[in-house]
C-alpha positions, 0 to 999 in steps of 0.5 A, a space after each residue: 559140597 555144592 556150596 559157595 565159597 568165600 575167601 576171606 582177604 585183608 585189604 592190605 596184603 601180608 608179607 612174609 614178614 608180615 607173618 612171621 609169628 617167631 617175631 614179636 614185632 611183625 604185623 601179625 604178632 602185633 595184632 593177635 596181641 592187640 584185642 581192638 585189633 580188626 584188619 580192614 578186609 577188601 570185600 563183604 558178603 553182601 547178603 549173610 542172611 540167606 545162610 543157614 550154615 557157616 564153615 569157616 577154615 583156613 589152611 594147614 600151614 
């Protein structure tokens, strides 16, 4: 498509425990439970302003 492209990363690595949604007290299920939940991420855009459009995705897991 031409465009730039941006991955979204957490500043601290999730394990696979970490994302293991069946679990009640992994990290992940823990902060989709928290609504104040905002996990720290390792870099910004530096300039949003300069985009018309957004797409945001993720994987098929």
């Amino acid at each position: 498509m031409g465009t730039d492209l941006f991955e979204i990363q957490a500043e601290t690595v999730y394990t696979n425990e970490d994302l293991d949604w069946q679990n009640s007290k992994s990290r992940s299920s823990i902060e989709m439970n928290d609504p104040n939940c905002r996990p720290a991420i390792r870099r910004r855009v530096t300039d949003m302003a300069q985009y018309d459009v957004v797409f945001a995705g993720f994987p098929k897991m």
